[in-house]
N, C-alpha and C positions, 0 to 999 in steps of 0.2 A: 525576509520571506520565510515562511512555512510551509513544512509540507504535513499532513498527519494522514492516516492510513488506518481505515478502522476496518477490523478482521469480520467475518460474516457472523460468526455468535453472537457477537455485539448484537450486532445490526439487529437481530432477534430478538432480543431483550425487549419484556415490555418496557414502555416511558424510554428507552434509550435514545431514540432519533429525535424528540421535542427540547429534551433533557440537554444532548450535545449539541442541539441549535442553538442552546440560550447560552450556552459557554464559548461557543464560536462569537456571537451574535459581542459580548465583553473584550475579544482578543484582538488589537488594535492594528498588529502586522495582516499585511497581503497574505490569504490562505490559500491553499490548493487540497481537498478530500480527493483523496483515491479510497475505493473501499472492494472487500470483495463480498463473499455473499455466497459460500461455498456449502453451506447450511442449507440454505432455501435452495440451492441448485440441486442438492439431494432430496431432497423434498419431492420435486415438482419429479423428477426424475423416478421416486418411488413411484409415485401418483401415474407416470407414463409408462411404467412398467422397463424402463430400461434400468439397465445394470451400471451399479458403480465401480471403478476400478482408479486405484492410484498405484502411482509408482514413484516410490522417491517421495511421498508425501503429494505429489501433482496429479491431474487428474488427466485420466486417458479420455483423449476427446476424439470421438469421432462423429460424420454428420450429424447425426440424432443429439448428441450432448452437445455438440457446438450451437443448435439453435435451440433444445435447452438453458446454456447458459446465455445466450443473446435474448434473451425472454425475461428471463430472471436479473440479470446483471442490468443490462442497456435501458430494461423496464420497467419492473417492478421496483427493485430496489431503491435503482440509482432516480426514477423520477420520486418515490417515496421521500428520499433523503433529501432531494432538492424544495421538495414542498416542505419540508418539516423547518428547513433553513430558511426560505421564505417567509413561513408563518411567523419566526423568530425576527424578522424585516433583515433576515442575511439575503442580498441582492444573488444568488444562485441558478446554474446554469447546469443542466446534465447532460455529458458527453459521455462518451467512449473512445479509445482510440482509432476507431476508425474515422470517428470525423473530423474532418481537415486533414486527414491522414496525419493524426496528432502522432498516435504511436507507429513506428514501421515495426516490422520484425523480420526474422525468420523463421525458418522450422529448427525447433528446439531439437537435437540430438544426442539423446543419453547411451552411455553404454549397457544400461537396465533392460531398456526396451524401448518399442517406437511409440511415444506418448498421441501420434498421431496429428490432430488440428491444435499443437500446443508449441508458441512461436515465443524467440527470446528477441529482446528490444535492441534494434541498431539503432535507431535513431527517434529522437523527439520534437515537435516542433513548439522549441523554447517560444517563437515567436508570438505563438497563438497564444499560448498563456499569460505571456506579460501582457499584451494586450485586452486580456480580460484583465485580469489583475489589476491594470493603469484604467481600468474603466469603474472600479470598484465592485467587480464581481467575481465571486468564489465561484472556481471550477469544479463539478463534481463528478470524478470519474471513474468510468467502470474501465478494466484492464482487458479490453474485448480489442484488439487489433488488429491492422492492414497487413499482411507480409507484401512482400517486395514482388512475390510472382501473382498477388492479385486476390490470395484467397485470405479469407477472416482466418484470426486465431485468436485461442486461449490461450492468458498471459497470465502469470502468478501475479497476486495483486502487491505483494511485499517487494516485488524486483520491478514491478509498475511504477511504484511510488519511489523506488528510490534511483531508477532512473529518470522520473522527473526532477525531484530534488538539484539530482548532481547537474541539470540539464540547464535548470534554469538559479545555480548556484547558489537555494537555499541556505541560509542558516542552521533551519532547525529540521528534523523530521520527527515525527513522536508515531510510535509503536503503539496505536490505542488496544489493548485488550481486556482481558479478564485477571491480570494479574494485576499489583501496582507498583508494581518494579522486580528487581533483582532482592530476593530478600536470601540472606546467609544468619544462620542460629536467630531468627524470628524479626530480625531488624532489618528496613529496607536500605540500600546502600545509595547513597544520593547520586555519587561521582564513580564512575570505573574507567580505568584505563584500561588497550585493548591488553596491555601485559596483563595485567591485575584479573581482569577477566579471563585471561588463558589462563592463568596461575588457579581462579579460583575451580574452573573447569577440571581443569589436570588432577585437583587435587580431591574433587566429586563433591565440592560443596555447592556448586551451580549442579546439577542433577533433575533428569526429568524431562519432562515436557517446558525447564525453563533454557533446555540447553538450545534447541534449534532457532527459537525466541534471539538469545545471547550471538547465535552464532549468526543470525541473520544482522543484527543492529553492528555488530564484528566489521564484516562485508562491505555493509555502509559506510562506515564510520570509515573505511580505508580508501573511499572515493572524493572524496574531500568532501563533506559535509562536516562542522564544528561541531555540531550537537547532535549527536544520534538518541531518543532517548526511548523508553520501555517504560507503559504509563498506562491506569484506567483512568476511567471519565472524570472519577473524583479528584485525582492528582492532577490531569491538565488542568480542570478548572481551581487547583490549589497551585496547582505549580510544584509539584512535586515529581516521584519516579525517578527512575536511573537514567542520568544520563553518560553516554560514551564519548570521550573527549578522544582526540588526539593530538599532541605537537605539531605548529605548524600545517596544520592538516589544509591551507591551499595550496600546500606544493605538492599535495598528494593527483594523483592522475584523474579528469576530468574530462573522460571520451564521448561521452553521449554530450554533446554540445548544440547550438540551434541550429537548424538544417532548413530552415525558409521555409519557402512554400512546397508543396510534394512537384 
Protein backbone atom coordinates (compact mmCIF):
# COMPACT_ATOMS: atom_id res chain seq x y z
CA UNK A 1 0.00 0.00 0.00
CA UNK A 2 0.66 3.67 -0.74
CA UNK A 3 0.30 6.59 0.61
CA UNK A 4 1.35 9.97 -1.57
CA UNK A 5 0.76 13.57 -0.31
CA UNK A 6 0.63 16.17 -2.78
CA UNK A 7 1.54 19.84 -1.36
CA UNK A 8 -0.90 22.86 -2.30
CA UNK A 9 1.58 24.47 -5.23
CA UNK A 10 1.25 21.42 -6.93
CA UNK A 11 -2.25 21.44 -6.83
CA UNK A 12 -2.12 24.94 -8.60
CA UNK A 13 -0.21 23.97 -11.43
CA UNK A 14 -1.89 24.12 -14.73
CA UNK A 15 -2.57 20.29 -16.30
CA UNK A 16 -1.31 19.08 -12.80
CA UNK A 17 -4.41 17.25 -11.40
CA UNK A 18 -5.39 15.49 -15.20
CA UNK A 19 -1.53 14.87 -15.54
CA UNK A 20 -1.37 13.03 -11.76
CA UNK A 21 -4.61 11.12 -12.45
CA UNK A 22 -3.15 9.37 -15.52
CA UNK A 23 -0.06 8.28 -13.41
CA UNK A 24 -2.27 7.10 -10.51
CA UNK A 25 -4.68 5.63 -12.96
CA UNK A 26 -0.84 3.03 -14.17
CA UNK A 27 0.00 2.41 -10.39
CA UNK A 28 -1.16 -1.04 -9.69
CA UNK A 29 -0.76 -0.98 -5.41
CA UNK A 30 -3.95 0.11 -3.10
CA UNK A 31 -3.52 4.33 -2.98
CA UNK A 32 -4.49 6.78 -0.43
CA UNK A 33 -4.07 11.01 -1.71
CA UNK A 34 -3.77 13.22 1.15
CA UNK A 35 -3.24 16.61 -0.14
CA UNK A 36 -3.18 20.18 1.11
CA UNK A 37 -4.00 23.20 -0.65
CA UNK A 38 -2.40 26.05 1.62
CA UNK A 39 -2.05 28.20 -1.69
CA UNK A 40 -5.49 28.54 -2.59
CA UNK A 41 -6.33 28.92 1.27
CA UNK A 42 -4.42 32.18 0.99
CA UNK A 43 -6.10 33.09 -1.98
CA UNK A 44 -9.51 32.91 -0.98
CA UNK A 45 -8.48 34.49 2.36
CA UNK A 46 -6.97 37.55 0.34
CA UNK A 47 -10.03 37.76 -1.54
CA UNK A 48 -12.15 37.70 2.19
CA UNK A 49 -10.02 40.16 3.41
CA UNK A 50 -8.62 38.20 6.43
CA UNK A 51 -5.12 38.08 7.50
CA UNK A 52 -2.58 35.40 7.05
CA UNK A 53 -0.40 34.37 10.05
CA UNK A 54 1.99 31.35 10.50
CA UNK A 55 3.99 30.16 12.99
CA UNK A 56 6.47 27.42 12.89
CA UNK A 57 5.54 27.31 9.16
CA UNK A 58 1.55 26.44 10.34
CA UNK A 59 -1.14 28.40 9.99
CA UNK A 60 -2.88 30.34 12.88
CA UNK A 61 -6.48 29.30 12.51
CA UNK A 62 -9.13 30.93 13.98
CA UNK A 63 -13.07 30.74 13.34
CA UNK A 64 -12.90 32.81 10.19
CA UNK A 65 -9.76 30.68 8.49
CA UNK A 66 -11.04 27.33 9.94
CA UNK A 67 -14.26 27.72 7.56
CA UNK A 68 -11.82 29.29 5.09
CA UNK A 69 -9.97 26.35 4.83
CA UNK A 70 -13.25 23.94 5.17
CA UNK A 71 -14.23 25.76 1.79
CA UNK A 72 -11.13 25.35 0.06
CA UNK A 73 -9.66 22.03 1.53
CA UNK A 74 -13.05 19.78 2.00
CA UNK A 75 -14.41 21.57 -1.42
CA UNK A 76 -12.77 22.98 -3.79
CA UNK A 77 -9.82 21.14 -4.08
CA UNK A 78 -10.23 18.02 -2.65
CA UNK A 79 -13.80 17.39 -4.87
CA UNK A 80 -11.44 19.00 -7.93
CA UNK A 81 -8.84 16.22 -7.46
CA UNK A 82 -11.34 13.42 -7.04
CA UNK A 83 -13.12 14.41 -10.38
CA UNK A 84 -9.86 14.63 -12.12
CA UNK A 85 -9.15 11.00 -10.77
CA UNK A 86 -12.44 9.83 -12.01
CA UNK A 87 -12.05 11.33 -15.26
CA UNK A 88 -8.77 9.28 -15.43
CA UNK A 89 -11.44 5.86 -14.55
CA UNK A 90 -9.41 6.09 -10.96
CA UNK A 91 -12.59 4.80 -8.83
CA UNK A 92 -12.24 8.08 -6.13
CA UNK A 93 -13.82 9.14 -3.07
CA UNK A 94 -13.43 12.88 -1.18
CA UNK A 95 -13.16 12.83 2.37
CA UNK A 96 -11.75 14.84 5.17
CA UNK A 97 -11.03 13.84 8.41
CA UNK A 98 -13.99 14.49 9.87
CA UNK A 99 -15.82 11.97 8.19
CA UNK A 100 -16.39 8.88 9.97
CA UNK A 101 -14.26 10.59 12.34
CA UNK A 102 -11.45 9.21 10.23
CA UNK A 103 -9.05 11.63 11.72
CA UNK A 104 -9.20 12.42 15.81
CA UNK A 105 -7.06 15.08 17.14
CA UNK A 106 -6.22 17.44 19.67
CA UNK A 107 -5.40 21.00 20.21
CA UNK A 108 -1.97 21.25 18.89
CA UNK A 109 0.34 23.14 21.75
CA UNK A 110 3.44 24.95 20.63
CA UNK A 111 5.75 26.90 22.83
CA UNK A 112 5.75 29.79 19.84
CA UNK A 113 2.23 30.50 20.35
CA UNK A 114 -1.41 29.38 20.37
CA UNK A 115 -1.93 28.43 16.70
CA UNK A 116 -5.48 28.40 17.83
CA UNK A 117 -8.15 25.69 15.62
CA UNK A 118 -4.99 23.76 14.68
CA UNK A 119 -5.16 19.89 16.14
CA UNK A 120 -2.28 17.10 16.20
CA UNK A 121 -3.53 13.29 15.16
CA UNK A 122 -4.20 10.68 18.14
CA UNK A 123 -5.83 8.52 16.16
CA UNK A 124 -7.00 7.07 12.71
CA UNK A 125 -9.42 4.91 11.56
CA UNK A 126 -7.28 2.45 9.76
CA UNK A 127 -10.58 0.63 9.29
CA UNK A 128 -12.29 2.87 7.04
CA UNK A 129 -9.54 3.05 4.66
CA UNK A 130 -8.78 -0.55 4.06
CA UNK A 131 -12.29 -0.78 3.41
CA UNK A 132 -12.34 1.57 0.68
CA UNK A 133 -9.15 0.30 -0.43
CA UNK A 134 -10.54 -3.61 -0.51
CA UNK A 135 -13.37 -2.11 -2.43
CA UNK A 136 -10.96 -0.71 -5.16
CA UNK A 137 -11.30 2.85 -4.37
CA UNK A 138 -8.76 5.77 -3.78
CA UNK A 139 -9.34 7.90 -0.79
CA UNK A 140 -8.91 11.40 -1.28
CA UNK A 141 -8.11 13.55 1.55
CA UNK A 142 -8.19 16.76 2.97
CA UNK A 143 -6.38 17.02 6.50
CA UNK A 144 -9.45 19.02 8.04
CA UNK A 145 -10.31 16.97 11.41
CA UNK A 146 -12.62 15.89 14.50
CA UNK A 147 -10.85 16.67 17.96
CA UNK A 148 -11.91 14.71 20.80
CA UNK A 149 -13.81 17.63 22.54
CA UNK A 150 -16.03 17.95 19.35
CA UNK A 151 -14.61 20.90 17.59
CA UNK A 152 -13.18 20.86 13.79
CA UNK A 153 -9.37 21.45 13.36
CA UNK A 154 -6.70 22.31 11.10
CA UNK A 155 -4.24 19.66 10.57
CA UNK A 156 -0.77 19.82 8.69
CA UNK A 157 -1.37 17.86 5.60
CA UNK A 158 2.48 16.33 5.78
CA UNK A 159 1.76 14.89 9.52
CA UNK A 160 -1.91 13.85 8.00
CA UNK A 161 -0.34 11.70 5.54
CA UNK A 162 2.09 10.18 7.44
CA UNK A 163 -0.16 9.37 10.15
CA UNK A 164 -2.20 7.52 7.85
CA UNK A 165 0.61 5.72 6.32
CA UNK A 166 2.00 4.33 9.82
CA UNK A 167 -1.84 3.79 10.70
CA UNK A 168 -2.64 1.59 8.11
CA UNK A 169 1.10 0.14 7.62
CA UNK A 170 2.02 1.41 4.40
CA UNK A 171 4.88 0.68 2.37
CA UNK A 172 5.57 3.51 0.75
CA UNK A 173 4.75 7.31 1.28
CA UNK A 174 6.06 9.76 -1.67
CA UNK A 175 6.52 13.60 -0.83
CA UNK A 176 5.02 14.92 -4.28
CA UNK A 177 6.41 18.45 -4.69
CA UNK A 178 8.17 20.86 -6.89
CA UNK A 179 11.53 19.53 -6.39
CA UNK A 180 12.54 15.86 -7.76
CA UNK A 181 14.40 14.81 -4.97
CA UNK A 182 17.44 15.48 -2.66
CA UNK A 183 19.98 16.68 -5.26
CA UNK A 184 23.83 17.34 -3.76
CA UNK A 185 26.67 19.15 -6.51
CA UNK A 186 23.58 18.97 -9.28
CA UNK A 187 22.91 15.09 -9.11
CA UNK A 188 19.85 13.58 -7.69
CA UNK A 189 20.68 11.01 -4.83
CA UNK A 190 18.31 7.86 -5.46
CA UNK A 191 18.82 6.20 -1.70
CA UNK A 192 19.68 8.23 1.68
CA UNK A 193 19.99 6.80 4.85
CA UNK A 194 18.53 8.86 8.02
CA UNK A 195 22.68 8.92 9.00
CA UNK A 196 23.51 9.95 5.46
CA UNK A 197 21.09 12.58 5.49
CA UNK A 198 22.00 14.15 8.87
CA UNK A 199 25.69 13.80 7.76
CA UNK A 200 24.67 15.59 4.54
CA UNK A 201 22.66 18.34 6.67
CA UNK A 202 25.37 18.96 9.28
CA UNK A 203 27.62 19.49 6.72
CA UNK A 204 25.11 22.26 4.48
CA UNK A 205 25.04 20.32 1.57
CA UNK A 206 21.10 19.68 2.04
CA UNK A 207 20.44 23.53 2.53
CA UNK A 208 17.48 25.65 1.96
CA UNK A 209 14.05 25.15 1.50
CA UNK A 210 15.32 21.38 1.00
CA UNK A 211 16.14 20.96 4.56
CA UNK A 212 12.44 21.02 6.18
CA UNK A 213 11.40 18.77 3.02
CA UNK A 214 14.42 16.19 4.41
CA UNK A 215 13.53 16.80 7.84
CA UNK A 216 9.88 15.96 7.50
CA UNK A 217 10.59 12.57 5.17
CA UNK A 218 13.40 12.02 8.57
CA UNK A 219 10.35 11.87 10.95
CA UNK A 220 8.51 9.49 8.80
CA UNK A 221 10.84 7.37 7.93
CA UNK A 222 11.44 6.74 11.84
CA UNK A 223 7.75 5.53 12.19
CA UNK A 224 8.13 2.52 10.41
CA UNK A 225 7.30 3.20 7.20
CA UNK A 226 10.19 1.30 4.58
CA UNK A 227 10.11 3.78 1.95
CA UNK A 228 9.87 7.42 2.79
CA UNK A 229 10.41 9.10 -0.52
CA UNK A 230 10.84 13.00 -1.87
CA UNK A 231 9.65 13.10 -5.60
CA UNK A 232 7.71 15.43 -8.48
CA UNK A 233 5.06 14.17 -10.72
CA UNK A 234 7.76 13.19 -13.35
CA UNK A 235 9.75 10.92 -11.04
CA UNK A 236 6.69 9.05 -9.50
CA UNK A 237 5.38 8.47 -12.80
CA UNK A 238 9.45 7.37 -13.67
CA UNK A 239 10.02 5.92 -10.62
CA UNK A 240 12.50 7.87 -9.43
CA UNK A 241 13.37 10.59 -6.39
CA UNK A 242 14.97 10.13 -3.12
CA UNK A 243 14.13 7.67 -1.18
CA UNK A 244 14.70 7.30 2.79
CA UNK A 245 15.28 3.77 3.94
CA UNK A 246 15.85 2.61 7.38
CA UNK A 247 17.08 -0.94 8.85
CA UNK A 248 14.70 -3.09 9.96
CA UNK A 249 12.27 -0.20 10.11
CA UNK A 250 9.01 -2.50 11.43
CA UNK A 251 10.42 -2.56 14.73
CA UNK A 252 10.37 0.93 14.60
CA UNK A 253 7.36 2.39 16.88
CA UNK A 254 3.83 2.36 15.22
CA UNK A 255 1.34 4.32 17.67
CA UNK A 256 -1.46 5.70 15.57
CA UNK A 257 -2.87 2.10 14.95
CA UNK A 258 -6.74 1.32 13.91
CA UNK A 259 -9.10 2.60 16.46
CA UNK A 260 -12.60 1.14 14.97
CA UNK A 261 -15.49 2.96 14.86
CA UNK A 262 -15.49 6.58 16.87
Amino acid sequence: MRVIKIGGNELDKTDFMPNFAQVLRDMEEPIIVVHGGGKAVDELQQRLGQETVKIQGMRRTNAETLHTALMVLCGLVGKQLAAALLNAGVDAVSLCGVDGALLRVKKLEIPEGDLGYVGEIISVRADLLMDLLAQGITPVIAPISLGTDGQIYNVNADQAASAIAVAIRAEHIDFVSNVPGVMVDGEILARLTREEAGQLMDSGAINGGMVPKVQAALDVSGKGIPNVRIVDLNGLEQDRGTTFTIPDSRSASTTLLNEGAP
